[in-house]
C-alpha positions in Angstrom: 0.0 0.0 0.0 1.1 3.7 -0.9 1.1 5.9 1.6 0.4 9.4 0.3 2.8 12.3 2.2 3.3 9.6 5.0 6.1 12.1 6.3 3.6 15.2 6.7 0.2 13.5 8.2 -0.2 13.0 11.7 -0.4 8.8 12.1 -4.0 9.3 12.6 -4.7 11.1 9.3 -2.3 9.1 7.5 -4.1 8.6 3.7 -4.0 5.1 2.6 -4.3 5.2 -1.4 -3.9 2.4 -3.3 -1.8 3.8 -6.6 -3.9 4.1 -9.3 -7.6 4.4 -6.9 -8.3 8.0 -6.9 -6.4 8.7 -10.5 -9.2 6.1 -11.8 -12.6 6.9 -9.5 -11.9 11.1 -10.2 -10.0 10.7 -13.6 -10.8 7.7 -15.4 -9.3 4.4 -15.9 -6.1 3.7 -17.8 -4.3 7.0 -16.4 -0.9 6.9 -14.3 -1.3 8.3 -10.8 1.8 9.7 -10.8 1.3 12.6 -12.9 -0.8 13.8 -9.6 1.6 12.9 -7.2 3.8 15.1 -8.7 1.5 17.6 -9.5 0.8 17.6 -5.5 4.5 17.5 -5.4 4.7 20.7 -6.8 1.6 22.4 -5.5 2.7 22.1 -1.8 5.1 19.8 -1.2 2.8 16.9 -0.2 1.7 19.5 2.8 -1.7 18.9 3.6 -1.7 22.8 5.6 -0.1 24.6 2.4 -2.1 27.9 2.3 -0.9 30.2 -0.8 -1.2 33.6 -0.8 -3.9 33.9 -3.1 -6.2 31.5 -0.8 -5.6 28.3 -2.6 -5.4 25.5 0.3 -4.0 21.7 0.4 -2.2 19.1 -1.4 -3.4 20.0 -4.8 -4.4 24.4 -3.7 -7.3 24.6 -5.0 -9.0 27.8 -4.4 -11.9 27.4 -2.0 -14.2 28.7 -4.9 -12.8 25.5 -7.9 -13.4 23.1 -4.5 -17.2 24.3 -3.7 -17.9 24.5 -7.7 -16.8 20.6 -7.5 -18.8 20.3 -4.4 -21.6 20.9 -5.9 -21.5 18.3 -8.3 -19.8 16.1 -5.5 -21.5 16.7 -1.7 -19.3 13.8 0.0 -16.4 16.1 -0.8 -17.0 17.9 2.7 -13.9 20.1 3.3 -11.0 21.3 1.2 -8.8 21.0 4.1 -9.4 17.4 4.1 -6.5 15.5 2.0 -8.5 13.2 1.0 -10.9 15.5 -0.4 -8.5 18.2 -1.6 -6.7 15.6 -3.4 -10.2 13.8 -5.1 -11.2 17.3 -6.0 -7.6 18.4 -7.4 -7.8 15.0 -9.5 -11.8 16.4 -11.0 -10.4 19.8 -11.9 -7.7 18.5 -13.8 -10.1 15.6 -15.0 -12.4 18.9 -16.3 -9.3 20.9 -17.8 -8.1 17.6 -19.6 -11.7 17.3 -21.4 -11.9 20.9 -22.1 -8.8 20.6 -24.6 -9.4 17.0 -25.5 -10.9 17.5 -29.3 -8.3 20.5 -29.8 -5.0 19.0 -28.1 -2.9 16.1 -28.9 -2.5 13.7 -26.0 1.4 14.7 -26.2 0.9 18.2 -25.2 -2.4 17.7 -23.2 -1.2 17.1 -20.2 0.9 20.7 -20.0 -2.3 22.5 -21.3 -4.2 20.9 -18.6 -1.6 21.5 -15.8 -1.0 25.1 -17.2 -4.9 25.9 -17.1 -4.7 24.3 -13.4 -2.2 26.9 -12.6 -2.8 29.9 -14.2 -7.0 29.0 -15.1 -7.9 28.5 -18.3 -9.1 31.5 -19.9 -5.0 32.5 -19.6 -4.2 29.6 -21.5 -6.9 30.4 -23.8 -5.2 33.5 -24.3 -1.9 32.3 -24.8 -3.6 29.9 -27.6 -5.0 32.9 -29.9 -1.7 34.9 -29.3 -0.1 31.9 -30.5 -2.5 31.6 -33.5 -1.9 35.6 -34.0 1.7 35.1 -34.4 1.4 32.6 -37.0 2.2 29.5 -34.7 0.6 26.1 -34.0 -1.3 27.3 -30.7 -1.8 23.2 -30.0 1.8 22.4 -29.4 2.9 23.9 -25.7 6.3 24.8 -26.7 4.3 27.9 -29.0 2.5 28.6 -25.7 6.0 29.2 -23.9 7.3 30.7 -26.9 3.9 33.2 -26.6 3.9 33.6 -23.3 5.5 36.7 -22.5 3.2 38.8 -24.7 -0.2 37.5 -23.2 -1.7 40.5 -20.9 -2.2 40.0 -17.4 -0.2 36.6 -17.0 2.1 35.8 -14.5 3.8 33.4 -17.3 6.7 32.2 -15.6 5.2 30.6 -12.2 2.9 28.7 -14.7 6.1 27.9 -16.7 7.8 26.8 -14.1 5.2 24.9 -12.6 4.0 22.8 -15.8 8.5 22.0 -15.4 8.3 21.5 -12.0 5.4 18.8 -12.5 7.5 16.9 -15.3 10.6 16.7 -13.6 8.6 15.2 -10.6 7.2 12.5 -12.9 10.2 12.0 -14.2 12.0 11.6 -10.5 8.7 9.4 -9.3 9.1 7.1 -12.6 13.1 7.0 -12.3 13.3 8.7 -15.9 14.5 11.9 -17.2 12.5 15.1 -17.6 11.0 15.4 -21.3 12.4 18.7 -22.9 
């Protein structure tokens, strides 16, 4: 059994995830937990008390606002300071932002667009896309969205830069491969 931040939790609290449970209830079956890990990795540090200063809260910082959206749909999610929860509901917002660029994106750049929509929202990335379409460039491949990214209004571009990095080099360390350029 996988014991999710073990180092962090209080023995109490400590999550007990099988890999591979919550990627497939909240995501769908077939996809690699680890991508979440490291996302969750990155987000806080596996600290279930990370506060940001912007508000977001939790393994996976959501924004108390993203979390009671999801609630909504989802009323057993009952706090967003609970890991368990925070992490479930992290898992459905990127499940959302992975659909919402499914028929545009290729699955070989998907995964950035989702993590960089997680990061920055998606109406950013949305405008990183058109500035990539208004400079001539393929706005479906990420490395035009980098390439974009410093012209696009009203972006902090190179947290979500970073982070959509950060994330791969985590998969890369929790797989025991090298980071993708």
């Amino acid at each position: 059994m996988f014991r999710f931040c073990h180092k962090l939790l209080p023995q109490p609290t400590v999550l007990r995830i099988i890999p591979g449970v919550f990627s497939k209830r909240y995501f769908g079956a077939g996809f690699d937990w680890t991508i979440f890990k490291a996302q969750a990795m990155a987000e806080s540090e596996l600290n279930p008390d990370a506060r940001s200063w912007v508000g977001a809260r939790g393994l996976m910082q959501l924004m108390p606002s993203t979390f009671q959206a999801i609630q909504t749909k989802r009323p057993e999610f009952t706090s967003i300071d609970d890991p368990e929860w925070n992490i479930a509901a992290g898992i459905m917002h990127d499940r959302y932002l992975w659909r919402l660029w499914e028929r545009d994106i290729g699955e070989d750049h998907r995964a950035s667009f989702m993590f960089g929509g997680y990061n920055a929202g998606e109406g950013t990335i949305n405008r990183a896309a058109a500035a990539a379409r208004a400079s001539q460039l393929d706005a479906t491949q990420w490395p035009n969205i980098e390439q974009v990214a410093p012209s696009v209004p009203r972006w902090r571009y190179r947290e979500t830069l970073g982070y959509v990095k950060k994330i791969d080099g985590n998969v890369a360390q929790l797989r025991g491969s090298k980071p993708r350029d």
